[in-house]
N, C-alpha and C positions, 0 to 999 in steps of 0.2 A: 573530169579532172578533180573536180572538189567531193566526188563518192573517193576517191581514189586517196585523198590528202585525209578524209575523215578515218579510213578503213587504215591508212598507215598510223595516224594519233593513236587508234584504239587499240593497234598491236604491242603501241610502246615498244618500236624496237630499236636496238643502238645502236642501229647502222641502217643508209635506206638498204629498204627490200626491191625496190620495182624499179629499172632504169627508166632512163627517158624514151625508151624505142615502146615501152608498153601503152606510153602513154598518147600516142599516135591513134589514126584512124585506123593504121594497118592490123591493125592486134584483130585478132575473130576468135571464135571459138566459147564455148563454157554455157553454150545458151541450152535450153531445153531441147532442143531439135538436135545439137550435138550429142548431150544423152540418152538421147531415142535411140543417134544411129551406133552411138560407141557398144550399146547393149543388145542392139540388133543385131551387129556385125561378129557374136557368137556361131548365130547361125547363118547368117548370110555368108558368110567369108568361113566354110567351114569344110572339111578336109572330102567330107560328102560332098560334097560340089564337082570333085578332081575326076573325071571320067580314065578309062583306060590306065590304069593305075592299078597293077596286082598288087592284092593284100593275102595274107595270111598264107604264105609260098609255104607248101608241104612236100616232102618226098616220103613216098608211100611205101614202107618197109624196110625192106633189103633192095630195092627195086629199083629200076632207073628211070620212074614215072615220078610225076610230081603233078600239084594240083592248087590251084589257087580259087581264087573272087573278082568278080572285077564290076563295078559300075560303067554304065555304056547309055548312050540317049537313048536305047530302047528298054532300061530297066538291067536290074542286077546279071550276071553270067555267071556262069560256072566254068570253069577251063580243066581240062585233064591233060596233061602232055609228058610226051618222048623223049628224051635226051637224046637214047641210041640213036634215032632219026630225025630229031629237029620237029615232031610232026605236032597241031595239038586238035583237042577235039572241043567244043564249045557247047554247055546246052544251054536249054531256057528253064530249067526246071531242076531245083536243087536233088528231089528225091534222085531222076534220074543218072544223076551227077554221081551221086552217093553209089549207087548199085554198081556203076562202071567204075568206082574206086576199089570194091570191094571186089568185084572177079580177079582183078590184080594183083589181090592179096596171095600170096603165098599158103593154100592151102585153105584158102578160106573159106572157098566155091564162094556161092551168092550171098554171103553172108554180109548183113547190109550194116554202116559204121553207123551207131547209132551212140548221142552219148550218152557218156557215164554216168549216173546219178550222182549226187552228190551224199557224201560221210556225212550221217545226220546221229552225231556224240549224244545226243538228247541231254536231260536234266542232271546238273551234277559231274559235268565234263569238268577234267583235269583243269586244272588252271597254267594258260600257257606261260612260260616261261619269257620276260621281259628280254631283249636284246643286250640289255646293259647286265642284266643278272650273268655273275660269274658262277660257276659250277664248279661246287665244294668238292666235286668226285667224292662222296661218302656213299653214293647209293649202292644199294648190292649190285653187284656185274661180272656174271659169270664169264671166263674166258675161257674157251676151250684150247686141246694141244691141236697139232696140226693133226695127229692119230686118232684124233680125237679120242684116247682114250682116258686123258687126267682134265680138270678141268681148276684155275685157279680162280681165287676172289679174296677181297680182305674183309676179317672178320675180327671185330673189335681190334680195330686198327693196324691189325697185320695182316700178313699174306698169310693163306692155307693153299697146300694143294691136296687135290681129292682125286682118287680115280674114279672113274664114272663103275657104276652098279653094285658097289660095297656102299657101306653103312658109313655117315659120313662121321660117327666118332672116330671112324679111323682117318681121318685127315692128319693130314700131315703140317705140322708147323714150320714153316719158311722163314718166317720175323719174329721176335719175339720184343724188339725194343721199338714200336709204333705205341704213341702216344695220345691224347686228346689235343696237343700241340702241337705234335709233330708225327703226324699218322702217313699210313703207304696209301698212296690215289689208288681207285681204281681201275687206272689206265694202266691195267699191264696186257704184256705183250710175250708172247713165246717166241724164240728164233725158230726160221725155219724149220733146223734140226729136230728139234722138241728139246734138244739138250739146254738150252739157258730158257730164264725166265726174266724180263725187265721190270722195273719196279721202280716208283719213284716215294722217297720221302718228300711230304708237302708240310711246308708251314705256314698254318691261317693266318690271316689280317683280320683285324676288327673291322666290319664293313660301313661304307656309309650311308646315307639315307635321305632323300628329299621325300616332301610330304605336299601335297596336292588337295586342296580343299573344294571338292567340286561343289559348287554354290549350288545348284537346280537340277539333280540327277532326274532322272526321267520315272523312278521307280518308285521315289519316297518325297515325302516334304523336306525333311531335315539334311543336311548336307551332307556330305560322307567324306570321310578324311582318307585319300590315297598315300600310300607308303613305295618307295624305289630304291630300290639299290641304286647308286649312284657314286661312282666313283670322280672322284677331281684330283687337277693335276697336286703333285706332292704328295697323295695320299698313300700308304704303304701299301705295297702288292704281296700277294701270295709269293711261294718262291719253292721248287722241284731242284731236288736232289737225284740222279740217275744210281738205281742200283742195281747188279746185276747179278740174278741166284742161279749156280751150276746147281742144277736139279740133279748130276748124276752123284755127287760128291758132297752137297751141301754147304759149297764154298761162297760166299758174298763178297761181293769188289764193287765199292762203292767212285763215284766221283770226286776230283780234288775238287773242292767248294770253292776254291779260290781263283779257279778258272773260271769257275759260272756263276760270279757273285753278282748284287746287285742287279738282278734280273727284270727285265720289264716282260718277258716271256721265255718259258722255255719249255719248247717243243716240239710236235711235227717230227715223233719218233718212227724209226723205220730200223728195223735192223737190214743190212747186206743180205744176198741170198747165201753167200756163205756160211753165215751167222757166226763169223767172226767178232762184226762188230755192227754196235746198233749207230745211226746216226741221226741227229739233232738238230732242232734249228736254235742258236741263244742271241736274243736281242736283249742288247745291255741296255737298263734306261737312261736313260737322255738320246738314247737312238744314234748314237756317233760311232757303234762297233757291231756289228751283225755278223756272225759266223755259222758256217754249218761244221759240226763236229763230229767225229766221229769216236766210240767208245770202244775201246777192246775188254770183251765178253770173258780174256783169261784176265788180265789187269787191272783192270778199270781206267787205264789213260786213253785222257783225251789228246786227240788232233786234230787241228783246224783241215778241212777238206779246203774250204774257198773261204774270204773274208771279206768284208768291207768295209772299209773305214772313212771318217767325211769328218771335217771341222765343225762342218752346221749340223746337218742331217744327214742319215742314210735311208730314203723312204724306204723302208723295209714293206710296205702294201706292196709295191709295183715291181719287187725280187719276186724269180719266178725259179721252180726248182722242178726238172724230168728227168727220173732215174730211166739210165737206160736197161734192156733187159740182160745188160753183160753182167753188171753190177759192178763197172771199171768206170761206167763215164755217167754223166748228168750233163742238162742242158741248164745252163745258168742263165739269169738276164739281171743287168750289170750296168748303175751307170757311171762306173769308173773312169770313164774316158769322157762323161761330161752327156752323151747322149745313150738313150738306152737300146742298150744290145743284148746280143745271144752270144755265149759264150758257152764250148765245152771244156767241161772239165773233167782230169782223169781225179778220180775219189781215191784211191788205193792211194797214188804218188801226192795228194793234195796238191795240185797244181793247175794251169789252164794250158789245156792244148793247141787251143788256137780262138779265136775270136772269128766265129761269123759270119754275123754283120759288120757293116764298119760303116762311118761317115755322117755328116752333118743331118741326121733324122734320127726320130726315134720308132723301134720296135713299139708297137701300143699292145700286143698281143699275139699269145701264142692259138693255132685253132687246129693245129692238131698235130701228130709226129709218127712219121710213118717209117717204123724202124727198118722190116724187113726191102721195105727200098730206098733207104736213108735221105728222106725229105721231111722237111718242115712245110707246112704251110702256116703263112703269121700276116696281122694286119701290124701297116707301118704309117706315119705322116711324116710329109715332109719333104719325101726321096724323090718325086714326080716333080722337078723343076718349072717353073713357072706357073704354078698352081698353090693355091691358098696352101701355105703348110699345114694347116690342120687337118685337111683334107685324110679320109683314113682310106685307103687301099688293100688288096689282098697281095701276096706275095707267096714265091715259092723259094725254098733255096736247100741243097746238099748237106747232110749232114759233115760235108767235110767244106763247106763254106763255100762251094762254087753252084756256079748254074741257077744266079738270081735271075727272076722272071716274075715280072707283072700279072698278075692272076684278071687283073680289073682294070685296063688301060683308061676308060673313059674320063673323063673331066671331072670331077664329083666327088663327093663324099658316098663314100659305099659302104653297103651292106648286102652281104655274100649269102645264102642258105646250100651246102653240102649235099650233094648225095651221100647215101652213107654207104657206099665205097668208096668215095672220095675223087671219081671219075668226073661230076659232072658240078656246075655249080648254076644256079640262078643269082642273077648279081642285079640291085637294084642301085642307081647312084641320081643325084643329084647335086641342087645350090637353095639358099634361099632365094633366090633369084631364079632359078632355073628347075622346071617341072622335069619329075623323074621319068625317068629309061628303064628297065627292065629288059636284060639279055640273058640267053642261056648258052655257056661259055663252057669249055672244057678247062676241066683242073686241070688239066697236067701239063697244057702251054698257055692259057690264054683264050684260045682260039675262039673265035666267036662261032657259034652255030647257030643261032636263029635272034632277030630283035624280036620279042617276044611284045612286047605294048611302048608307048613312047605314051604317055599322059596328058593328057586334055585341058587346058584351063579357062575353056574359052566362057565357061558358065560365069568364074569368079568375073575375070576381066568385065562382062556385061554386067555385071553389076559394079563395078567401080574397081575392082580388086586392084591394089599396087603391092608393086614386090618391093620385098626390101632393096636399099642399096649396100652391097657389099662396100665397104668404103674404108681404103690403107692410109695410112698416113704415120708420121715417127713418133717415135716415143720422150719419154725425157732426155734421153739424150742425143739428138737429133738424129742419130743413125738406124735405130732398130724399126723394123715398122710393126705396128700395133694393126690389127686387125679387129674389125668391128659391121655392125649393122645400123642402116639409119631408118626409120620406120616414118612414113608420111601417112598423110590421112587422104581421105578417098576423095575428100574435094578438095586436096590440094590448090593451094593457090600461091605463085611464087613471087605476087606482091603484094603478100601478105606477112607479115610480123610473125614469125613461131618462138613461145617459151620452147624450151627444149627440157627434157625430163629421160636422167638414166637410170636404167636399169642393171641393179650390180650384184654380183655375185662374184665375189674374185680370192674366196676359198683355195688355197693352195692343194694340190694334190689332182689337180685337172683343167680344163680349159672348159668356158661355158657358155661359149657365142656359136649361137644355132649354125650349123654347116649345113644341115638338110634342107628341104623344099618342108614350107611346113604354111598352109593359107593362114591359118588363125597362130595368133601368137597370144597366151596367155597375159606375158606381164607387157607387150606392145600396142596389140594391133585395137582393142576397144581406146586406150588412154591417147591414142592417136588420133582418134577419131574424136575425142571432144577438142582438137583444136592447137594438140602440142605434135612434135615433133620428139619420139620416142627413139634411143640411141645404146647399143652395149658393145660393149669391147675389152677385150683381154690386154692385160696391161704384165709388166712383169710381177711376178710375184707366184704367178700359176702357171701350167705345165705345158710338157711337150715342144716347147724350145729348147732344151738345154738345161741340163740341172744347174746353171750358173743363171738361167732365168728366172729359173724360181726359187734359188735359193733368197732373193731380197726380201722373203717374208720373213728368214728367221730371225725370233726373238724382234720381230720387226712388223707384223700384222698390223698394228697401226699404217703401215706402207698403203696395202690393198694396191696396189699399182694406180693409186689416184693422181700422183706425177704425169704418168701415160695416161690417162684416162682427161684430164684435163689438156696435155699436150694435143691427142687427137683431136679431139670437143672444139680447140680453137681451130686447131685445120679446116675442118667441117666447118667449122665458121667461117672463115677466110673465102671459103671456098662459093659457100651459096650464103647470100646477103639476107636474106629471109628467117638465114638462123639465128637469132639473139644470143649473144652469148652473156648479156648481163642477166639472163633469166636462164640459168640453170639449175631445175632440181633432182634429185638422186629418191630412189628408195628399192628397198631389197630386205630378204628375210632372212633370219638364222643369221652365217658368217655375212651374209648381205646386210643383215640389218646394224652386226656391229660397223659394218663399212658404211652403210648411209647417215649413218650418226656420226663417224669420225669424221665424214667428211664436210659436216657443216663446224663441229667444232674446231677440228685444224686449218681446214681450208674455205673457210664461211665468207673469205672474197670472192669466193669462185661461184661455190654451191647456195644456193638463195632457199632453199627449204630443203627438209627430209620427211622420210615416210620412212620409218623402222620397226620392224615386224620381228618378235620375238629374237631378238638378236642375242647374241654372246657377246657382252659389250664387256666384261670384264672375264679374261682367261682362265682365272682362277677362280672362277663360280663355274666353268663348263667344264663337259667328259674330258677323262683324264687324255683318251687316247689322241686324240682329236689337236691338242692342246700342246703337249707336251712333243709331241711329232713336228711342230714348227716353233713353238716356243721356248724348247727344250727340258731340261733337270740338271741340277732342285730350281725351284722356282725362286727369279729372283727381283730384282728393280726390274726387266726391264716388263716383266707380268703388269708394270705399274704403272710404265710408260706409255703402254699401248692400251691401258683401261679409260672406256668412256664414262668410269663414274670418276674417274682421276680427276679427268680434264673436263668435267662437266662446267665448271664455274664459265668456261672458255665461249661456251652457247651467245652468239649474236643474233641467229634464224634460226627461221620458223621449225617446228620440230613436233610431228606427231610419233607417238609411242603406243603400237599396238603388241598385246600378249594375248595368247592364249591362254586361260587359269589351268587347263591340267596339260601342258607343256611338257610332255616325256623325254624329248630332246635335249632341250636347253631347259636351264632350270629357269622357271619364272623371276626368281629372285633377281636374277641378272638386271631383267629390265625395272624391275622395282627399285632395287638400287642404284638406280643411274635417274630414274624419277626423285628416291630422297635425296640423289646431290644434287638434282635443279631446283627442289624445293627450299634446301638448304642454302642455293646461293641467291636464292630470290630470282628463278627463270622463269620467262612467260614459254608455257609447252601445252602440247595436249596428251593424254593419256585413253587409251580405249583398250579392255579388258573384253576379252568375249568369253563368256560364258561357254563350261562342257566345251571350249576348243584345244585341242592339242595344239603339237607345232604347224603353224598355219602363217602365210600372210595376210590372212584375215578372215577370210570367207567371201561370201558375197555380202556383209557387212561392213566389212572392213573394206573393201575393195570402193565402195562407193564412197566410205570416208576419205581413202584415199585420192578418188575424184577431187570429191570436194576440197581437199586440204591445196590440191595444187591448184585449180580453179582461182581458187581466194589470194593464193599467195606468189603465183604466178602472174596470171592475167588478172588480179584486182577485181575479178567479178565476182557477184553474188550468185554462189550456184542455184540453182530450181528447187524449188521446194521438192521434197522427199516423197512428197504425197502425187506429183504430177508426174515422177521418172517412174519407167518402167519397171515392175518386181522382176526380178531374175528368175 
């Protein structure tokens, strides 16, 4: 107790850290022996362990064979198998394996799969092009007709067209008013026909730029200064003009601009097979109007085909658009009605024919569209009653909305691999909790035709293995339930004391609590094992409930659904006495790590330490796209509300601050300046910089600090010296 009263003096903090339950006999964990086993349980508790477990499910061509791997107590297997007959073959010897895949090939006699070597660009290779790097379309890019016999490009800022095998002074001038300001992209396009030619004027933005100072490059002494395009929210965007040149006439019909002003994107041009008209995708910024448009080729007016419009947001990522081959209808997905669906739409009439899907689940994806027998096959969660709704499943349904049918009935979250016919499917499903099945099913009803493996865990269990506990309970507002995982350590003892430590990730635009069987868990199953009780859960704010569930992020990211995430947390408490809930700490990276940080400074009754790893703790230091898609445009208070350099002064606990120094992601600065407003308000923190690390939550540097930081400020003990724990 008096290591414990000392260790609190020397934190100076303003509020206690450590209840009365730590200070008990019960409390265990943080000793040397537990970081043996928390760095052991890498490989001990590791997916290699899982017997009878296909991996790497292939279908071999055109063909209705298919072939996997499998680990087995006699050593690795090879599997070849049948659809058409349910039948499989097994060897002991991969060459053998290899030869019986290759007779099957389709013309290939005995020719044996052997792999590819790998593209070796040697000295002086291209420099790839960064993610965030936008593309000015200025490079030469030749587009041919469909006769190919003209071919267009722009040159010195305008369009020429050429026909192929004359001398190209004789090119033909298409533009003549392309500018160094306001030049034609290279993204043109010919209608079918060959008769029109698409064209866009583009007007540049002055771009931005983060700079990255790598301290210790590997190549030289002296540091090297990195340069990034880098855009943030409010910064001006590029912006496309649709123009449209009759190539037979030399007549131009441009777009009314004031239809497609203020753009945050536009494009995803397609003209019709008629080549009437070409059609568009325009996302206005602040992302509140999303339209597909449609251009006519003699006029240039636009009309909206389908729209969608939303108070907060309209995730324009998760709109999904499939021409069909009439060129009358598209398959739209829509969360109009609150949940996402499939909708067709007739293009010609701009209107919706019918919806679907319908009902309290969402479409998560489309996986394929089989027109000449007008079926969808699409993964959905939700629609299997009495099962985790996040759960994702396969499905079939008409393109005229009837004849839905369960592709994957079993319990689980699945994952499906296609013949490519689309005849037969191998379907793997599981839980955290529950070791996977692998069956081979027919597409076209379901129907099961062989259990192919049922997976083994009996190795992990001897060695100690515990499954997660799936574990529901309500949200903030008592009704909704929150779904989550509770992570115990392998010597478990349930009268013993556990701090509790969550792991967060509650990023809008997805759901992030493991559904699958999964032995090792990166951010749980080793921090378990020194002695805590590791916990994650989906709170509102993120997806796949209902777009009225996750719209409480906007303009609202400071949320993170930590309401629900502390409502569960005390359930879980309530529930098993062993869990402490006056010791709860959080950490997580990226949109994690601004959430592991907001959650001690706004809610630092609850949370007793953080661990934040390269976080976006202030909006308007991170990618524009990212940011602006929950936060909305023009940027305004509430960018300032939700910043953890705002509210930094607000810090009572403990709080370590890891970055990566060349950070491509998130800009480093983020987390620097949330360091100068604790230095500025006089906060006790920690700060750790890793060297040549991108976006990372730390490494296996950081990861042990992370150890340590909850060790000390959780359970009050002194971790083991560095030099006695095991190197990774």
């Amino acid at each position: 107790m008096n290591t414990l009263k000392s260790f609190a003096a020397a934190a100076a903090l303003a509020a206690p850290l450590i209840g009365q339950a730590q200070a008990t006999d019960r409390t265990a964990g943080g000793t040397l022996a537990d970081y043996r086993r928390a760095y052991a349980a890498r490989q001990q508790f590791s997916n290699s362990k899982v017997l009878q477990w296909p991996r790497d499910v292939r279908w071999i061509d055109s063909t209705d064979a298919f072939h996997y791997t499998m680990e087995t107590a006699d050593g690795r297997r090879y599997v070849l198998g049948h659809a058409a007959d349910g039948t499989t073959q097994t060897f002991d010897r991969e060459e053998a394996w290899r030869e019986a895949i290759a007779r099957l090939r389709p013309g290939s006699g005995a020719r044996r799969d052997r792999p590819r070597a790998g593209r070796d660009e040697g000295p002086g290779r291209k420099r790839r092009r960064h993610w965030m790097e936008v593309d000015e379309e200025r490079d030469l890019r030749v587009v041919p007709s469909p006769d190919n016999r003209w071919e267009a490009y722009v040159q010195d800022h305008n369009v020429v067209l050429h026909e192929k095998g004359k001398p190209y002074t004789q090119c033909r001038q298409l533009t003549t008013d392309g500018t160094i300001g306001e030049y034609y992209s290279n993204r043109l396009s010919f209608s079918p026909d060959g008769r029109y030619l698409l064209a866009c004027r583009r007007v540049p933005v002055e771009k931005r730029y983060v700079y990255y100072v790598e301290s210790s490059p590997a190549d030289q002494l002296q540091p090297y200064l990195h340069k990034q395009e880098y855009a943030k929210p409010g910064d001006k965007l590029p912006q496309r003009y649709p123009v449209i040149i009759d190539l037979q006439t030399g007549k131009r019909v441009e777009a009314d601009r004031t239809q497609i002003d203020n753009q945050y994107d536009l494009g995803n041009f397609a003209w019709l097979p008629n080549s009437a008209e070409v059609t568009m995708s325009y996302n206005r910024r602040g992302h509140q109007l999303y339209r597909v448009l449609a251009m006519s080729a003699a006029t240039g007016a636009l009309r909206t085909v389908v729209e969608e419009r939303a108070g907060t947001f309209v995730n324009y990522s998760r709109l999904y658009r499939h021409d069909l081959a009439d060129g009358e209808r598209m398959l739209w997905m829509s969360e109009r009605d609150n949940w996402n669906h499939l909708y067709l739409v007739n293009i010609r009439k701009g209107r919706v024919e019918r919806q679907l899907t319908r009902g309290a689940w969402c479409v998560r994806e489309v996986v394929s569209v089989d027109e000449p027998n007008g079926r969808i096959v699409f993964t959905a969660s939700g629609m299997n009653r009495g099962e985790d709704p996040y759960n994702v499943h396969y499905y079939a349904i008409g393109l005229d909305g009837r004849n839905l049918v369960c592709l994957t009935p079993g319990e689980g979250h699945h994952r499906a691999v296609f013949s490519p016919g689309r005849r037969y499917l191998v379907d793997t499903y599981s839980m955290p909790d529950r070791a996977p099945v692998t069956e081979l099913r027919s597409a076209a009803d379901g129907r099961l035709i062989r259990r192919l493996a049922e997976a083994d865990i009996s190795r992990l269990t001897a060695q100690g293995w515990r499954a997660p506990e799936r574990f529901v309970a309500k949200g903030r507002d008592g009704k909704t339930d929150m779904y989550g995982l509770i992570y115990r350590p392998s010597n478990f003892d349930p009268s013993s004391s556990y701090p509790i430590i969550e792991y967060i990730y509650a990023g809008p635009g997805s759901a992030y609590v493991p559904k699958e069987f999964n032995a090792y868990s990166w951010w749980a199953t080793s921090l378990a094992e020194l002695g805590f009780i590791v916990v994650q859960v989906d709170g509102m704010g993120t997806s796949w409930r209902g777009k009225a569930f996750e719209e409480v992020c906007y303009k609202n990211l400071k949320d993170a659904g930590l309401p629900d995430h502390m409502a569960w947390i005390k359930a879980a408490c309530a529930r098993y006495a062993y869990m402490d809930s006056t010791r709860v700490g959080i950490f997580g990276c990226s949109a994690g790590g601004q959430e592991s940080t907001t959650a001690v400074l706004l809610h630092g009754d609850f949370y007793k330490a953080a661990y934040s790893a390269c976080g976006c703790h202030d909006n308007r230091m991170d990618k524009i796209w990212w940011n602006e898609q929950w936060m909305g445009w023009p940027v305004d208070s509430s960018y300032v509300a939700c910043s953890n350099v705002a509210n930094a002064h607000l810090l009572k606990r403990p709080l370590m601050l890891l970055v990566g120094e060349l950070d491509d992601n998130v800009d480093p600065a983020s987390t620097m300046q949330v360091a100068n407003a604790l230095v500025k308000a006089n906060k006790d923190f920690e700060l750790v910089v890793i060297p040549g690390a991108h976006h990372t939550m730390g490494e296996d540097y950081g990861e042990h600090k992370r150890y340590d930081f909850f060790v000390r400020h959780l359970m009050g003990k002194t971790p083991p010296a560095w030099d006695d724990v095991p190197n990774p």
